[in-house]
PALOTOR-639883 format. One line per field, with one value per residue: residue number from 1; residue in three letters; x, y, z of N, C-alpha, C, O in turn. Coordinates in pm, 1 decimal. Atoms other than C-alpha are relative to their C-alpha. Example, Ala and Ser with C-alpha at 12.3 -4.5 7.8 and 13.67 -1.06 7.14 Angstrom:
// PALOTOR-639883
resi c(1; 2)
resn c(ALA; SER)
n_east c(89.0; -82.0)
n_north c(-119.0; -119.0)
n_up c(0.0; -6.0)
ca_east c(1230.0; 1367.0)
ca_north c(-450.0; -106.0)
ca_up c(780.0; 714.0)
c_east c(90.0; -77.0)
c_north c(120.0; 109.0)
c_up c(0.0; 73.0)
o_east c(193.6; -26.1)
o_north c(118.1; 219.8)
o_up c(66.5; 89.9)
END
This chain:
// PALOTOR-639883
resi c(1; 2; 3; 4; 5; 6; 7; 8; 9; 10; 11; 12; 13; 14; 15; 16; 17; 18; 19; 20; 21; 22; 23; 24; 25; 26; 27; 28; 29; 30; 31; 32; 33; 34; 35; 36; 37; 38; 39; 40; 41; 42; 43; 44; 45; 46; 47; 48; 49; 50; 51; 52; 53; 54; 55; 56; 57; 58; 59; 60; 61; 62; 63; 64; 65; 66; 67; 68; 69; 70; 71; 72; 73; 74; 75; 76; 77; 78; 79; 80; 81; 82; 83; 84; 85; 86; 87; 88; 89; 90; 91; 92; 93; 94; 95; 96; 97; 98; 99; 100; 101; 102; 103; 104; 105; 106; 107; 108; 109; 110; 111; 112; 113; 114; 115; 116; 117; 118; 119; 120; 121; 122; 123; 124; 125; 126; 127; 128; 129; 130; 131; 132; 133; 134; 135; 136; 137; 138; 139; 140; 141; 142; 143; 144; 145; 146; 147; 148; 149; 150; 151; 152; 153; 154; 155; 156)
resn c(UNK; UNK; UNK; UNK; UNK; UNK; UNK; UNK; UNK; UNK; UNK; UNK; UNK; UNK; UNK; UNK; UNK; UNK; UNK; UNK; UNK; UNK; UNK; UNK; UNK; UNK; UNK; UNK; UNK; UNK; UNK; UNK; UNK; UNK; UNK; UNK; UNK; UNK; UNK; UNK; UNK; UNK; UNK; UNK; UNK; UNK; UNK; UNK; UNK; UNK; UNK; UNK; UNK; UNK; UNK; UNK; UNK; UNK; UNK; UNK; UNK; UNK; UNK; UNK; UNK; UNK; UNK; UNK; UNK; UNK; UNK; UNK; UNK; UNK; UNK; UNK; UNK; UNK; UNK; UNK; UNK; UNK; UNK; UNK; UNK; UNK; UNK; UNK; UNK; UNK; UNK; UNK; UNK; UNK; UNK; UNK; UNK; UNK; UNK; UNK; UNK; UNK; UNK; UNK; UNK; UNK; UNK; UNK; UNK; UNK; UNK; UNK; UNK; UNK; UNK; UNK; UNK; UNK; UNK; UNK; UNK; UNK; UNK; UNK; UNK; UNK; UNK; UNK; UNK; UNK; UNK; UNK; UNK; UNK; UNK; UNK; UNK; UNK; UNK; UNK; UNK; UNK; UNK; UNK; UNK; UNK; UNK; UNK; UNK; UNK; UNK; UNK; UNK; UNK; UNK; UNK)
n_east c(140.6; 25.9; 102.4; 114.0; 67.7; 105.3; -26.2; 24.1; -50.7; -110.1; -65.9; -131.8; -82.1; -60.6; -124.1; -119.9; 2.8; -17.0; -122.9; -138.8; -51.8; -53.4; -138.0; -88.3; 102.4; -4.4; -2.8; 91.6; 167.2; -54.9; -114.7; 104.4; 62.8; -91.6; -36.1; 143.2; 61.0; 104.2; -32.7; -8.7; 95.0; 41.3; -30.2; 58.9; 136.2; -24.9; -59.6; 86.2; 140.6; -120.6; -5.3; 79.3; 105.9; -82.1; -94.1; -161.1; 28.2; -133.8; -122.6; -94.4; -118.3; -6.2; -146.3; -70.7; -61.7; -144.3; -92.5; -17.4; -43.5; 75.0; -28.9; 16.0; 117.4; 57.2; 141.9; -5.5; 90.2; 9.5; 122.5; 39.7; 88.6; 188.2; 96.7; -40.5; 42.1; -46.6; -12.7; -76.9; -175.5; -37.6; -17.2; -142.8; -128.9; 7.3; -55.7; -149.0; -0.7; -25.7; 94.4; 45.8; 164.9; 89.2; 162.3; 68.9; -51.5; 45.8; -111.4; -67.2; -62.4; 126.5; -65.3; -101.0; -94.6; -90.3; -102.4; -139.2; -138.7; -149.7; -100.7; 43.5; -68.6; 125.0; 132.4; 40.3; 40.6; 156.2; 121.1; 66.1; -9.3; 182.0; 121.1; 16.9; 36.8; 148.4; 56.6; 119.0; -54.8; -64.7; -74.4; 32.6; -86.1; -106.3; -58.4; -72.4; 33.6; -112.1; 54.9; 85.4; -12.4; 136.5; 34.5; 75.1; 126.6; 132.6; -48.6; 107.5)
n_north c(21.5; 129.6; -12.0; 32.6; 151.2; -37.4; -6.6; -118.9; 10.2; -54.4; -24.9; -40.7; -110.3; 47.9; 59.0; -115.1; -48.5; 15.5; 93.4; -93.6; -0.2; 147.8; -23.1; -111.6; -101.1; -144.7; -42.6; -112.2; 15.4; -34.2; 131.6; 139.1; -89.2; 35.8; 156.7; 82.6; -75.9; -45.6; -130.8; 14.8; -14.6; 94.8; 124.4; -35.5; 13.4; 145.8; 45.3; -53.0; 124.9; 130.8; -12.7; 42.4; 151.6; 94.6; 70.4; -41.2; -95.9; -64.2; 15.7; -1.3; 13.8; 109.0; -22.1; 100.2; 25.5; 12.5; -117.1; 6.6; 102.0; 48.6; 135.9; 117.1; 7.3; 196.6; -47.5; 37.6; 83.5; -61.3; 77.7; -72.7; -2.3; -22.3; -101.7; -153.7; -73.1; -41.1; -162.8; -29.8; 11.0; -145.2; -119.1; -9.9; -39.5; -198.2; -118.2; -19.4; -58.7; 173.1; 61.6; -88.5; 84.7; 72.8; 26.1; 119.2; 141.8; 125.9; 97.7; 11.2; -55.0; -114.1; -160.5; 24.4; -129.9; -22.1; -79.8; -37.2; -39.2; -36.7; 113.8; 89.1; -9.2; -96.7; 107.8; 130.3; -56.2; -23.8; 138.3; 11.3; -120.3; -92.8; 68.1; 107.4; -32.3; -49.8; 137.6; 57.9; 101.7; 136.4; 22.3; -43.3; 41.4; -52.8; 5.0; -109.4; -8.6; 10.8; -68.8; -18.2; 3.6; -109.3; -86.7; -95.8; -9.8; 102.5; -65.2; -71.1)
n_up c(27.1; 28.2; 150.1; -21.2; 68.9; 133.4; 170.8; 128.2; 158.4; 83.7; 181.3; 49.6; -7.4; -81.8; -3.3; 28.1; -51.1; -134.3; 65.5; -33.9; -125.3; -87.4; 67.8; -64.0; -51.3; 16.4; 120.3; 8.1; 53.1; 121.8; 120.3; 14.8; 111.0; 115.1; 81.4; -27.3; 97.4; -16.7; -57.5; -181.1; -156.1; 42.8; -65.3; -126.2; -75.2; -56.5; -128.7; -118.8; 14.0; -68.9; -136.0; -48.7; -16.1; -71.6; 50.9; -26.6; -124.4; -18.8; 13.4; -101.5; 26.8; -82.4; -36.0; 57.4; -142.6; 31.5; 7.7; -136.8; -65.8; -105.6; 131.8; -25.1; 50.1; -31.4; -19.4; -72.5; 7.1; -138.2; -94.4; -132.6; -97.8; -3.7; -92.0; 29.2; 89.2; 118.8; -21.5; -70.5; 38.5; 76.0; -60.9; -59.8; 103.0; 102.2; -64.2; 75.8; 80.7; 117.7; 74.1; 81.0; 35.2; -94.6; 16.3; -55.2; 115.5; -60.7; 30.8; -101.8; -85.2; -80.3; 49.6; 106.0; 11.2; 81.4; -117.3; 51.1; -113.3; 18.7; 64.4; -56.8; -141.2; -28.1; -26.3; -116.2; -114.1; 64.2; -40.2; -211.2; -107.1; 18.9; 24.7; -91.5; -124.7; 16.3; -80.0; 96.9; 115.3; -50.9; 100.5; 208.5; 105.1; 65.4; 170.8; 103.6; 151.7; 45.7; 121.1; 52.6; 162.5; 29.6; -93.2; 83.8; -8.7; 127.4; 153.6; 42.0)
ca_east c(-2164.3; -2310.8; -2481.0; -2826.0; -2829.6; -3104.0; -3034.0; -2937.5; -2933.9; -2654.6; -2583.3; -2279.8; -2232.9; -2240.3; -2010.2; -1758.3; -1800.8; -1741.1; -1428.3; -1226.5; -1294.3; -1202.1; -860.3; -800.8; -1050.2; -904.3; -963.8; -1169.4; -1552.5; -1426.9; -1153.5; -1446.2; -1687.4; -1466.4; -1388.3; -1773.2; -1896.1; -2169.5; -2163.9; -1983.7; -2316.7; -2421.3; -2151.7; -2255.5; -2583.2; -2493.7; -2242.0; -2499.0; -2794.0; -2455.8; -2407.9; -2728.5; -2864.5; -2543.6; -2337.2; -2044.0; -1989.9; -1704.1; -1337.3; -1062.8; -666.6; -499.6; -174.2; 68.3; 122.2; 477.6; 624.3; 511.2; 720.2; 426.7; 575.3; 426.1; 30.3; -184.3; -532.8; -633.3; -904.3; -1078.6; -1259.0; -1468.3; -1626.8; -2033.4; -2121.3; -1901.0; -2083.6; -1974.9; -2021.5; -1851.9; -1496.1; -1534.9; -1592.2; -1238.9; -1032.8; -1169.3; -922.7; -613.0; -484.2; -334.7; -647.8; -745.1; -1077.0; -1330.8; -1589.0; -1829.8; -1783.9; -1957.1; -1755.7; -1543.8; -1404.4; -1665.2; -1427.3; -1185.0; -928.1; -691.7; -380.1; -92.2; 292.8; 593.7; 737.9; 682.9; 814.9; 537.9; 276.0; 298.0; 298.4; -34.1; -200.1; -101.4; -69.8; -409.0; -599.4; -553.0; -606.1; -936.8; -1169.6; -1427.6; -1155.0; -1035.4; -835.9; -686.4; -523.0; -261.8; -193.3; 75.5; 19.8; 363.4; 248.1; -34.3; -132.1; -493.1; -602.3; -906.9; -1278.6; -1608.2; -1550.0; -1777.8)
ca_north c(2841.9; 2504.5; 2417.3; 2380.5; 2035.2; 2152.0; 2063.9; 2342.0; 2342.2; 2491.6; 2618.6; 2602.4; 2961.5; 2885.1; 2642.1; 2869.8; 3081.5; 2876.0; 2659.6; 2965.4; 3049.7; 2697.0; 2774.5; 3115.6; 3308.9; 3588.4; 3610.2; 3980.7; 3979.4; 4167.6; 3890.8; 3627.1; 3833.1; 3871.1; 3494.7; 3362.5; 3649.5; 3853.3; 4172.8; 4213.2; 4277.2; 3963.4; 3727.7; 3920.1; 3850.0; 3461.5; 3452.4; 3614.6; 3329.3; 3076.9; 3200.7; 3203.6; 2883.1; 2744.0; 2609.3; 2838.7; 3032.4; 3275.9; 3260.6; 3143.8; 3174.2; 2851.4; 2825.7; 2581.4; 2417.2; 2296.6; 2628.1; 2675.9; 2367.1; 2185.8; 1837.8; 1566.8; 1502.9; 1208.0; 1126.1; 989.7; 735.2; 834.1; 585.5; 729.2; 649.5; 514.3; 767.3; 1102.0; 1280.8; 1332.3; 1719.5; 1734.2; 1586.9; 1810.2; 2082.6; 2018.9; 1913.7; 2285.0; 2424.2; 2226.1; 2420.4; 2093.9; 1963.1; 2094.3; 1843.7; 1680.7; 1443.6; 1210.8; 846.9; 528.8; 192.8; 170.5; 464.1; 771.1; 1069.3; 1061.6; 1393.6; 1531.7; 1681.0; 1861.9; 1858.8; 1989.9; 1632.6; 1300.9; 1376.4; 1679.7; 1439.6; 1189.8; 1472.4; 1584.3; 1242.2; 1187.9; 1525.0; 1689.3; 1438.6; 1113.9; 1348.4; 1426.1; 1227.0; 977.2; 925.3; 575.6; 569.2; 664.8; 490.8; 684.5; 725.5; 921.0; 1038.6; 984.7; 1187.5; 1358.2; 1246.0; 1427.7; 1730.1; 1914.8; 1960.1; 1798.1; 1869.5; 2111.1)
ca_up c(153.0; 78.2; -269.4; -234.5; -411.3; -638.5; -1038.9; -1254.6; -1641.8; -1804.9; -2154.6; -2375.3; -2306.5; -1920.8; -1979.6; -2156.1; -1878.9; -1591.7; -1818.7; -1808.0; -1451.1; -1319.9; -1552.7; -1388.9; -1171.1; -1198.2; -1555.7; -1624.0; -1714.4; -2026.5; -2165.1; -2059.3; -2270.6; -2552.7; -2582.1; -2482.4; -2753.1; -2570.0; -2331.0; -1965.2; -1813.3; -1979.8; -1811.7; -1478.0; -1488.5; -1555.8; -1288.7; -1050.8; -1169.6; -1101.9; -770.6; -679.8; -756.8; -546.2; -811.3; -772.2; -459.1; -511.5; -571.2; -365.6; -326.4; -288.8; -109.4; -203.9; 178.6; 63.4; -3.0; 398.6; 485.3; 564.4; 317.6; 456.3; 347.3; 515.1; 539.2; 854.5; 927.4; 1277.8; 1509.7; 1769.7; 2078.2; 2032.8; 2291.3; 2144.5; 1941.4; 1579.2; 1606.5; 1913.4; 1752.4; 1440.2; 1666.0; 1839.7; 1519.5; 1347.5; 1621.6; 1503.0; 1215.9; 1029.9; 995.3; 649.8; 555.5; 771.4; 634.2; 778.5; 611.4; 589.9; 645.9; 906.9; 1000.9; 1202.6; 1035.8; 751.0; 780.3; 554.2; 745.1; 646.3; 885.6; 829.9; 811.5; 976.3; 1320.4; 1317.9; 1202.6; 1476.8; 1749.0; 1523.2; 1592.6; 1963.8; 2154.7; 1937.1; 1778.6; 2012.0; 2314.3; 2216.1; 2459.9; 2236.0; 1981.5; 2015.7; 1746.4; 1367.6; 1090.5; 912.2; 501.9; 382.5; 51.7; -131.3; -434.0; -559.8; -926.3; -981.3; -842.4; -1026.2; -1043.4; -1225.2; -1589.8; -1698.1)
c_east c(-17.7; -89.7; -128.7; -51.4; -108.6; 80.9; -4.3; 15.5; 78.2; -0.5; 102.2; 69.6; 28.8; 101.5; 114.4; 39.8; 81.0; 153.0; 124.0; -28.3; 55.7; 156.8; 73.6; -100.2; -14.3; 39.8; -111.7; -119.5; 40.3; 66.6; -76.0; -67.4; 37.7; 11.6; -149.6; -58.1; -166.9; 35.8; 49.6; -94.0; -82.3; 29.4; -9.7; -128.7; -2.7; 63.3; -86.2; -142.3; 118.6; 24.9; -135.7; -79.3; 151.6; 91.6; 158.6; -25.9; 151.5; 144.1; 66.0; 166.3; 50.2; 149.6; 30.6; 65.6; 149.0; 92.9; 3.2; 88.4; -85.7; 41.6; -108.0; -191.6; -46.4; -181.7; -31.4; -183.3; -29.5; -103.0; -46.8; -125.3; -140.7; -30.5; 61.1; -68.2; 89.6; 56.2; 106.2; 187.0; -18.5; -0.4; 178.9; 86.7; -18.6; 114.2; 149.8; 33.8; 8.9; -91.8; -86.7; -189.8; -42.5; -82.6; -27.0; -17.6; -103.1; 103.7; 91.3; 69.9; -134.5; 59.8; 106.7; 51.4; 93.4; 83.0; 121.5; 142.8; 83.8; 81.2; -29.8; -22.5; -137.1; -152.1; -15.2; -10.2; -163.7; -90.1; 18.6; 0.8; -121.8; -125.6; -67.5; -53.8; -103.4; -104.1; -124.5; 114.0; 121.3; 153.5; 51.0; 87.3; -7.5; 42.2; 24.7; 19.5; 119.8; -17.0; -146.2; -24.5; -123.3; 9.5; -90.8; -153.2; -80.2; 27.4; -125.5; -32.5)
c_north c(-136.0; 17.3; -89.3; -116.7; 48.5; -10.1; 114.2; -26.7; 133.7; 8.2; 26.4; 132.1; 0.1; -85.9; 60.6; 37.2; -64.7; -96.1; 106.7; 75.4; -71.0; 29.2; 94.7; 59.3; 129.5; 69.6; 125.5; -38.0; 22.4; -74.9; -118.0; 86.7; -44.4; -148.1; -94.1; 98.5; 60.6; 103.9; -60.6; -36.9; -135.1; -100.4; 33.0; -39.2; -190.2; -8.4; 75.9; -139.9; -125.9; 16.9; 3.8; -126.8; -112.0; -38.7; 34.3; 106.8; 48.4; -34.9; -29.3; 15.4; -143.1; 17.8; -126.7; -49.1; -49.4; 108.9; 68.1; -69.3; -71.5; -109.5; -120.9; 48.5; -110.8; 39.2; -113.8; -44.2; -3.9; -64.1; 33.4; -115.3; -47.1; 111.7; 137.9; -8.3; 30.9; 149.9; 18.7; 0.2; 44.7; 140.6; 19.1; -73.1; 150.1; 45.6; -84.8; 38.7; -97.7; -33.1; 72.8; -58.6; -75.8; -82.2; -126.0; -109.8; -121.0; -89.7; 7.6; 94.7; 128.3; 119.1; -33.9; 150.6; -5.0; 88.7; 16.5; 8.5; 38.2; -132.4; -108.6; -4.8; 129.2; -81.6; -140.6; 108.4; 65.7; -78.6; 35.6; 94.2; 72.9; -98.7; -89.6; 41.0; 24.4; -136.3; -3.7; -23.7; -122.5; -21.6; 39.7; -150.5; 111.4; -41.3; 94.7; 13.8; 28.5; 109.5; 18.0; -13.4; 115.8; 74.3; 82.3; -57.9; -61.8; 72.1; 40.5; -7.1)
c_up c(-64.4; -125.3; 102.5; -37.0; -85.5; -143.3; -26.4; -151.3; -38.2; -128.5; -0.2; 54.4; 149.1; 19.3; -68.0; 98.8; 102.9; -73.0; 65.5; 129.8; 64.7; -41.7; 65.0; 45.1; -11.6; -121.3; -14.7; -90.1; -121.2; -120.0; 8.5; -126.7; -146.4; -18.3; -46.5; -157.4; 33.7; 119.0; 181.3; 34.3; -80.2; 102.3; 143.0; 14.6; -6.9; 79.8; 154.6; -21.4; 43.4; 150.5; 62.4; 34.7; 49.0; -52.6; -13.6; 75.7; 25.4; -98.7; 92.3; -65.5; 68.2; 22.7; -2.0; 199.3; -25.1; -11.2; 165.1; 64.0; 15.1; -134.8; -6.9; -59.1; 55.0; 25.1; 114.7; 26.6; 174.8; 63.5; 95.1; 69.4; -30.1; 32.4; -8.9; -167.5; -104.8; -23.5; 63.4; -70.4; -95.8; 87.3; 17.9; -135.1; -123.8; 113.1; -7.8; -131.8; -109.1; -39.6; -153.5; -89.0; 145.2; -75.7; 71.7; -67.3; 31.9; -0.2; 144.5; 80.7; 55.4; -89.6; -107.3; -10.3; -106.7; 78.9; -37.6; 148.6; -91.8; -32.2; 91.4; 153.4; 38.8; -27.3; 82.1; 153.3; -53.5; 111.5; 119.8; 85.4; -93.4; -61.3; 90.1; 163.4; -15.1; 57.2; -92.5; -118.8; 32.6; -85.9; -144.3; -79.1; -101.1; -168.9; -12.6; -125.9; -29.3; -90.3; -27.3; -201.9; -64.6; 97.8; -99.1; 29.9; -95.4; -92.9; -23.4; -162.3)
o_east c(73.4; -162.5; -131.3; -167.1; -68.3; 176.2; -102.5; 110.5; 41.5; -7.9; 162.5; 188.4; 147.5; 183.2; 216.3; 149.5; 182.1; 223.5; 216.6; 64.2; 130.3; 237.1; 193.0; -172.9; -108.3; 119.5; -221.1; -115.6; 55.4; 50.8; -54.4; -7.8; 3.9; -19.0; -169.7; -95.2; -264.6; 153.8; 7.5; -96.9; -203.0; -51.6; 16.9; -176.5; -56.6; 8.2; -42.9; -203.3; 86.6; 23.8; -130.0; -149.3; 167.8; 186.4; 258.4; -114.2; 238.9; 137.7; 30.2; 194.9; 14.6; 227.2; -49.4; 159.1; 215.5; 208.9; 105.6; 117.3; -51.8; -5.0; -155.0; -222.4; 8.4; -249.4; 13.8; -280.7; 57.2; -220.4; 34.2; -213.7; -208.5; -91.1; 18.6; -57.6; 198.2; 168.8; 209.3; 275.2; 70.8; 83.2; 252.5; 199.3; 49.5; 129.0; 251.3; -35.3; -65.3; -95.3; -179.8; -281.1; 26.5; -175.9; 51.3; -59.1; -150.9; 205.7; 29.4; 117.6; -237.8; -23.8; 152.6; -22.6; 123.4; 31.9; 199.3; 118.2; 81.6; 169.0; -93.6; -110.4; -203.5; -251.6; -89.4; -68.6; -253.5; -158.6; -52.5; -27.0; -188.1; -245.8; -185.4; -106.5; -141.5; -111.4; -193.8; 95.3; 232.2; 260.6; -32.8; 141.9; -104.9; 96.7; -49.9; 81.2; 161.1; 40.1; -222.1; 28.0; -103.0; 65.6; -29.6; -179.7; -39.8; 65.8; -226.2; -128.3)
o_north c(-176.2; 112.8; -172.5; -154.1; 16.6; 65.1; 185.0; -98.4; 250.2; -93.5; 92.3; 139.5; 26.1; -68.8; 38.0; -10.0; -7.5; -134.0; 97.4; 155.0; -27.5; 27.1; 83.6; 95.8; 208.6; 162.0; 87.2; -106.3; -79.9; -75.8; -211.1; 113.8; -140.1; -188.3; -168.8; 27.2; 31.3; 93.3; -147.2; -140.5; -111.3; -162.7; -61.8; -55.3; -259.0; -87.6; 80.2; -188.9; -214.7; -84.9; -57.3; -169.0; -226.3; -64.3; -34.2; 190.9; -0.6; -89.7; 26.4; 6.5; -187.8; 78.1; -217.0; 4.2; 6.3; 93.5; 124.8; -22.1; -127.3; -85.7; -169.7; 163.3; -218.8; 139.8; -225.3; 26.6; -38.7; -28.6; 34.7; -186.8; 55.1; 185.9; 222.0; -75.3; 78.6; 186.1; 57.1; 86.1; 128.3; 227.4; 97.1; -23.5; 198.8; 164.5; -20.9; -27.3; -119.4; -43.2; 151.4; 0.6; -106.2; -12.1; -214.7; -81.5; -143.5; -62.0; 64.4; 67.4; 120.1; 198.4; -147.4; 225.8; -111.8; 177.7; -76.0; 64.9; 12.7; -135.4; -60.4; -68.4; 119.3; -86.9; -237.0; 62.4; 83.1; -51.2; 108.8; 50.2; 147.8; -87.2; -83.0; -34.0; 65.0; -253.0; 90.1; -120.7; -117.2; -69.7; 58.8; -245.1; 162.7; -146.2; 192.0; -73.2; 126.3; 206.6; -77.7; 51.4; 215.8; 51.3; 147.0; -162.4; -109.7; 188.4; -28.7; 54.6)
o_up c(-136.8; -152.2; 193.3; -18.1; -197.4; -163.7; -4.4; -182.6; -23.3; -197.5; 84.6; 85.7; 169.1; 109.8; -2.6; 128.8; 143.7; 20.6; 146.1; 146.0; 152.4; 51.6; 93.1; -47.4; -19.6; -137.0; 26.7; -192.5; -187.9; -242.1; -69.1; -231.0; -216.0; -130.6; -142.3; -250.6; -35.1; 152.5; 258.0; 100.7; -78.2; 170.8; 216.9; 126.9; 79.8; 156.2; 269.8; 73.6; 122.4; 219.7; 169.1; 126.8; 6.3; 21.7; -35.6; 58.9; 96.9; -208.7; 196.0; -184.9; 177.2; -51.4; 22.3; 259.0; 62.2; 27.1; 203.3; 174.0; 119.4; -246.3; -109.8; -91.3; 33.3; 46.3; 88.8; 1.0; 255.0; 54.0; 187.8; 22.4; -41.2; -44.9; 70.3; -270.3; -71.6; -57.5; 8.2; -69.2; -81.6; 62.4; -42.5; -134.1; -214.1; 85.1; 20.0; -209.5; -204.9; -162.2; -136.0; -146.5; 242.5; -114.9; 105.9; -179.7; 143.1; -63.3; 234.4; 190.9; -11.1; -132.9; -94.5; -73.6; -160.0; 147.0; -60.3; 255.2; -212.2; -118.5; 185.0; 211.4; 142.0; 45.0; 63.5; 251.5; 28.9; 210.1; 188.6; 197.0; -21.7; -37.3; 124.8; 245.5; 94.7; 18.7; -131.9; -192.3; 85.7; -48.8; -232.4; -22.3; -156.2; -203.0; -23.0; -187.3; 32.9; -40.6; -11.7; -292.5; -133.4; 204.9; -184.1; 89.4; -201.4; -80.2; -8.3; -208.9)
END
């Protein structure tokens, strides 16, 4: 689900709230409660006014793609065609699995991906046997991310 872009105001005690979900999601209404200092059906009815007005939509599990094998990490810079449609080539990289981001960019490139392989030799059959075959894309440039230093969300 997409945030609605609409401003919300937040209080301290929302921000409690949403600190120690970002920390662990699957921390219990109860041990939030207890720490924030006001009833379960309290931090239910803020995380129901938070989910509604867009700003947090759910929980997820994240899987560590390295413990898959999948090592390698690159983000790929995707020149297309004038006359192919934008849509169209997200349509067809949603159906390679590798591809794990999509966004639309200004600047020089039409698409900017994020794409996980197994290891170098899997990310060059990526590019030219699923991405490069895709008619309207002319072209990528290739960055393999050596290391990740950050990885986290807007500080609440």
């Amino acid at each position: 689900m997409k945030a609605k872009n609409l401003s919300i105001t937040i209080d301290g005690t929302d921000k409690k709230i949403l600190r120690k979900l970002m920390e662990d999601a699957r921390t219990p209404i109860l041990e939030i409660a207890r720490l924030v200092g006001i009833s379960g059906a309290a931090i239910h009815q803020r995380l129901k006014k938070l989910e509604k007005s867009g700003l947090i939509s759910g929980s997820q599990c994240i899987i560590d793609h390295k413990v898959l094998g999948y090592n390698t990490l690159a983000f790929v810079g995707v020149y297309l065609d004038k006359t192919m449609s934008h849509l169209d080539a997200v349509k067809l990289l949603k159906r390679i699995p590798e591809v794990l981001e999509c966004h639309f960019t200004s600047g020089q490139w039409s698409l900017f991906i994020k794409v996980v392989s197994k290891n170098n030799a899997h990310l060059m059959h990526i590019l030219n046997e699923d991405i490069l075959t895709i008619s309207g894309i002319l072209r990528t440039e290739t960055f393999v991310s050596l290391d990740q230093q950050i990885d986290r969300q807007i500080q609440i």
